[in-house]
C-alpha positions as CSV (number, residue, x, y, z in Angstrom):
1,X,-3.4,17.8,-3.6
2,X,-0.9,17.0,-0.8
3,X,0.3,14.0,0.8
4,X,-1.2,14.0,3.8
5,X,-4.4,14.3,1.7
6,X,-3.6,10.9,-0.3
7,X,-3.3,9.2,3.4
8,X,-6.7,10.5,4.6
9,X,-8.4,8.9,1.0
10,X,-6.6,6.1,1.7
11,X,-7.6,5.8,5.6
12,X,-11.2,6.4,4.6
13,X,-11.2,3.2,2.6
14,X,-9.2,1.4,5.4
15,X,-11.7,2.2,8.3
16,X,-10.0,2.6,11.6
17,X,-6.5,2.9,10.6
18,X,-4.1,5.6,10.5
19,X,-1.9,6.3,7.5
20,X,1.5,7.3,6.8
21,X,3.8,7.5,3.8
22,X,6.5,5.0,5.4
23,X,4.0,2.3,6.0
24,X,3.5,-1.1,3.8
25,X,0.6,-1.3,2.4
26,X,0.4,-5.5,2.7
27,X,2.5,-5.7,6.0
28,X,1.2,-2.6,7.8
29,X,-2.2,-1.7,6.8
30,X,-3.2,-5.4,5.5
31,X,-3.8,-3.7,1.9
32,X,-4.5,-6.9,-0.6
33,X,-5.0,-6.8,-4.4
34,X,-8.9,-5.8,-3.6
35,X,-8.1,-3.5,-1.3
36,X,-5.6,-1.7,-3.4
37,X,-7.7,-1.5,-6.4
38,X,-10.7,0.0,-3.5
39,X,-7.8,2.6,-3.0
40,X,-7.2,3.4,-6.8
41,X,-11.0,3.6,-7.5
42,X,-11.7,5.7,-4.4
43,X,-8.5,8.1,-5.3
44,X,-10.1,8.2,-8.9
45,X,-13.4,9.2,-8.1
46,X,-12.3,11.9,-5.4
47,X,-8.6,13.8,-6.4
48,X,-10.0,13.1,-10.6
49,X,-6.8,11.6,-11.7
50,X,-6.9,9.2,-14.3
51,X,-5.8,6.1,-12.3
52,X,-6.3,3.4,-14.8
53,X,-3.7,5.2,-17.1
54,X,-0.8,4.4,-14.0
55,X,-2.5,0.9,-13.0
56,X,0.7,-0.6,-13.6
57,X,2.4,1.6,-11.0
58,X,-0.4,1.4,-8.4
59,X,-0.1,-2.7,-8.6
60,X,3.4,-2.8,-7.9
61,X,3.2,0.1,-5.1
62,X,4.7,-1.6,-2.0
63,X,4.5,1.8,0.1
64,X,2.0,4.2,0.4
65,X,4.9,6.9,-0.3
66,X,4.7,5.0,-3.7
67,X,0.9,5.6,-4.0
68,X,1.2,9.3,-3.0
69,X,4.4,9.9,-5.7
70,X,1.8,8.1,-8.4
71,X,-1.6,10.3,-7.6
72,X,0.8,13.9,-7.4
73,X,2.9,12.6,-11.0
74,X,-0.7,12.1,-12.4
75,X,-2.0,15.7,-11.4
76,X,0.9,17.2,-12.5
């Protein structure tokens, strides 16, 4: 699993926006506490990381750097 394959899972839950490590998930791609928890389910069910294990991590994520570093910690 790579980076740039955390942003596409994350794009395809957040139709019609690009994604980048450096962006905000709140400020620049409108991500809310529904929306993030879309994302966690969504990088659950397709990269078969236990998400629920790091929820605590994934609710304070501010970045989706933060999300990436989470999902490739979790694989390792």
């Amino acid at each position: 699993m790579t980076e740039d394959e955390i942003c596409r899972i994350i794009a395809g839950v957040l139709p019609g926006r690009d994604v980048a490590p450096h962006m905000s998930l709140r400020n620049d791609l409108g991500v809310d506490s529904i929306g993030l928890m879309s994302i966690v389910f969504v990088l659950e069910e397709q990269t078969g990381i236990d998400t629920m294990s790091h929820i605590m991590e994934f609710t304070e994520a501010e970045y989706v750097h933060e999300i990436v570093g989470i999902c490739l910690k979790a694989a390792s």
